[in-house]
N, C-alpha and C positions, 0 to 999 in steps of 0.2 A: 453611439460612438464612444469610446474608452479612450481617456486622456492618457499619456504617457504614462505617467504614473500610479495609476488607477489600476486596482485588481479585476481583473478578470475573471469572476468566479465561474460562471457559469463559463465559458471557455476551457477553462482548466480543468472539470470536471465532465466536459463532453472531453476533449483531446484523453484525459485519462481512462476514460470507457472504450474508448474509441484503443487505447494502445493494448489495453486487458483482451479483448475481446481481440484484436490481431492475434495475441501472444497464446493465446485460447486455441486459434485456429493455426497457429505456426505447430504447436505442440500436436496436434490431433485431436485437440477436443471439440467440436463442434459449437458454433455459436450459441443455439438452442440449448445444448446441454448444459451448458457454462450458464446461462444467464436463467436455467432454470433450477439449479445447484451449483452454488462457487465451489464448493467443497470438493466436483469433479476435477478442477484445475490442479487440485494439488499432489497426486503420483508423478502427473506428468512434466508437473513444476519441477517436484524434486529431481526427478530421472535429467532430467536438464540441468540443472546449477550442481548434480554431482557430480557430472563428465565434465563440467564444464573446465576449460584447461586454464584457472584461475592464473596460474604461475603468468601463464603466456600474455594477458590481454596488457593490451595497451588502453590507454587513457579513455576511448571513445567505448572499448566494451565494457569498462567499467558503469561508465554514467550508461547506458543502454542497461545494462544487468538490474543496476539500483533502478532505475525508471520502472521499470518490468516489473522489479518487485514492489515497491513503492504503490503502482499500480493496481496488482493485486490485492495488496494490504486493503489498502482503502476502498476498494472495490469490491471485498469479501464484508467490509464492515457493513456498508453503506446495505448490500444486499440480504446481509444473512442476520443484521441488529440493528437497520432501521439508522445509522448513523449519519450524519451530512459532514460536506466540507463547508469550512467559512472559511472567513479571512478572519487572524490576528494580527494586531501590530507587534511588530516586533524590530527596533530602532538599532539593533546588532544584525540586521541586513540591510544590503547596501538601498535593497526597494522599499527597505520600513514595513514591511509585512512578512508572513510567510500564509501556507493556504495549510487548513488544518483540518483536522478531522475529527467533530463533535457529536458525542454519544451521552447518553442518559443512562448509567450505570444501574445495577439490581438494584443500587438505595438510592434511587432519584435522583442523584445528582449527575450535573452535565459535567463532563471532565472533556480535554481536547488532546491530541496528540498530533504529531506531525507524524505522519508515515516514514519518512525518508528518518526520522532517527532511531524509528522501528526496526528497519531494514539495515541500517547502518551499527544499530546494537547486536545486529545475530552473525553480522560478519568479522565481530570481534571474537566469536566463539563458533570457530572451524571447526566442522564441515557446516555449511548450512545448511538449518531445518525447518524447510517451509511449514510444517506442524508447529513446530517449537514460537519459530514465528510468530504464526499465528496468536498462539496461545499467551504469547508474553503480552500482546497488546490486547488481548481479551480480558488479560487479567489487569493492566493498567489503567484501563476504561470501567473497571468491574463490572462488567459484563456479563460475566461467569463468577462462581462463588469461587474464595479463592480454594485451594488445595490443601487439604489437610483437614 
C-alpha cells in the first residue's frame, strides 16, 4: 500500500507502458512490432504531431500530446539502452520528487533526465521532431557518441 505521499514507481512505469503501447496501436503500429523495435513508433509519431492542429488544442490536448510523448521518450530509452526510471527529490515540486529516467552513458557514468523536459525542449523549436527528439536526449545521457 503507497502512503499519500510516497512515489509510485513501479505504477508510473506500468500506466506509462501501458499509455506507449495504446498510442502504438492508436497510430497503426501493432503491439508486437512496437515492443519488438521502438524505432517502428516513430514515421507514425511524426505523421501525427505534424497534422496535428497545434494552433487549435485546448489545455487537455496539450498535457495528452506531452504525455504521449514523454511516454515514448522514456519507453524508447528504457527499451532500446537498457535505461530505468527512478525517483529523484526534487523540493521545487509541490510532491518533493519528480520520476526520472536513468541511463549509464558510453563513459560509465549514470546521468538522469526527466522526459517531460525532453519533450518540452523540442516544442520550443517548431515543427516537432520525433528523430531530433530522440536524438537530443541520447546525446544528453551520452548514449551515443556525440557528433562531429
Amino acid at each position: 500500500m503507497t502512503k499519500v505521499n510516497e512515489p509510485d514507481l513501479q505504477g508510473w512505469m506500468e500506466e506509462g507502458r501501458r499509455n506507449v503501447v495504446d498510442v502504438a496501436d492508436m497510430l497503426g503500429v501493432p503491439p508486437e512490432m512496437y515492443a519488438h523495435d521502438p524505432m517502428s513508433l516513430i514515421p507514425a509519431l511524426q505523421e501525427y504531431v505534424s497534422r496535428a492542429p497545434l494552433n487549435e488544442f485546448e489545455q487537455a490536448d496539450w498535457v495528452t500530446l506531452h504525455s504521449d510523448l514523454m511516454s515514448y521518450v522514456a519507453d524508447y530509452l528504457v527499451q532500446k539502452h537498457g535505461a530505468r526510471w527512478t525517483v529523484a527529490e526534487d523540493p521545487a515540486v509541490p510532491r518533493g520528487y519528480r520520476f526520472v529516467i536513468e541511463a549509464t552513458g558510453r563513459d560509465e557514468q549514470i546521468r538522469r533526465i526527466d522526459p517531460i523536459d525532453v519533450v518540452m525542449k523540442e516544442f520550443s523549436t517548431l515543427p516537432v521532431d520525433i528523430t531530433r527528439m530522440l536524438a537530443t536526449v541520447e546525446l544528453a545521457l551520452r548514449l551515443v557518441p556525440p557528433l562531429g
